[in-house]
N, C-alpha and C positions, 0 to 999 in steps of 0.2 A: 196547595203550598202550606209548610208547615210556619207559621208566624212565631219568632223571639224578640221580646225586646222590644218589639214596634216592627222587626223587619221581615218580609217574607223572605223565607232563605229556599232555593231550587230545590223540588224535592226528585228531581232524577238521577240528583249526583250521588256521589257517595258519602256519608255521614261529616267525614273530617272537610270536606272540600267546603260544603255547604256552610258548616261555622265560620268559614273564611270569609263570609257576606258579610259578618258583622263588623262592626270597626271596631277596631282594637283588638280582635284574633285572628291570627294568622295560622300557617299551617300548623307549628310546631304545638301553639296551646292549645290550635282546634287536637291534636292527637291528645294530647295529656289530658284533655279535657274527657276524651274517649274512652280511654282507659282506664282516668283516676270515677267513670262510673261505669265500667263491664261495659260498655257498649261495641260491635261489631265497626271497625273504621268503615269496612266497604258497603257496608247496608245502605241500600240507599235511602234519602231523609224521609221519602214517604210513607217508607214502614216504620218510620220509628212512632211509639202509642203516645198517647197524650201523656204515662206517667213520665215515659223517658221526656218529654219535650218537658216537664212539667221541674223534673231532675235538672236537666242542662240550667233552664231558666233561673229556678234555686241555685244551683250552684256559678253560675256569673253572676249574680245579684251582689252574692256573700263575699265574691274572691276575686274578684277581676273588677277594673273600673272600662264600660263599653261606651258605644253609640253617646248617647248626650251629655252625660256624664262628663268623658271623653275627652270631649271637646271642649267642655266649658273649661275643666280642668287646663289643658293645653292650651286656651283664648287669656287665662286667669295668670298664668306661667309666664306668656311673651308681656302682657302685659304689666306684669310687676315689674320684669327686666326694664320697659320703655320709662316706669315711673323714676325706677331706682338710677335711671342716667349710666348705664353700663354701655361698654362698647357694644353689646350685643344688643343693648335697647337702640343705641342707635342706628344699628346694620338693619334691624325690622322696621323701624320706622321710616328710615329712608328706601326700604326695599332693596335693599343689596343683598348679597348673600352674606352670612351670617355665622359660617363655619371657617372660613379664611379661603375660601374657593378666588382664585385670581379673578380678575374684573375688568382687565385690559383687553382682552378677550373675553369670548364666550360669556356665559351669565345671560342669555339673552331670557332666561325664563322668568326671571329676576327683573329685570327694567328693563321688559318689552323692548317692541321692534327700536330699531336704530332711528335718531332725531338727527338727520342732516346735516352739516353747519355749511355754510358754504367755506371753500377754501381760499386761500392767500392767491394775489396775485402770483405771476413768475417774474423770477428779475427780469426775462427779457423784454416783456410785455410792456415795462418800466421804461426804455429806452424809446 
């Protein structure tokens, strides 16, 4: 398995598939990544030689933000929003959804399984 960035990417797929293991490339930049160095999209990853591995690695280093980078970036982002007191700091904080997705419904990914209440009596129950 060929190793980028810290990740082993499958080497039986074909070239552009395999970039897709890393985070923050998806298919469309794993191709332009393909292209913008001659590389074959369909070769599969285990023919590629250590300069091309050595290529791709050089060129996400310089141009692309991946893998831990990434993330700290995007952890550093919600977190400024939660300081700065914005609606959107407080949809993350509280765990709600954060793009305006309705909450009466659905959202269950968001604030987990359902918490029970119990219900109201019935007025006839009253009587």
């Amino acid at each position: 398995m060929a190793r980028i960035s810290g990740v082993d990417i499958p080497s039986d797929k074909p070239t552009y598939i395999s970039l897709g293991y890393l985070y923050g490339i998806g298919r469309t930049t794993a191709i332009q990544i393909c292209r913008q160095l001659g590389l074959d999209l369909h070769r599969p990853a285990r023919e590629l030689s250590d300069d091309d591995l050595a290529r791709i690695a050089n060129l996400l280093d310089k141009e692309f933000l991946i893998e831990g980078q990434l993330r700290r970036k995007i952890a550093q982002d919600i977190s400024r929003l939660r300081e700065v007191a914005c609606y959107r700091g407080f949809r993350h904080r509280r765990g709600l959804p954060v793009r305006g997705q309705r909450t009466r419904t659905n959202s269950r990914t968001r604030k987990g399984p359902r918490k029970t209440v119990a219900g109201k009596k019935g007025v006839k129950e009253l009587r």
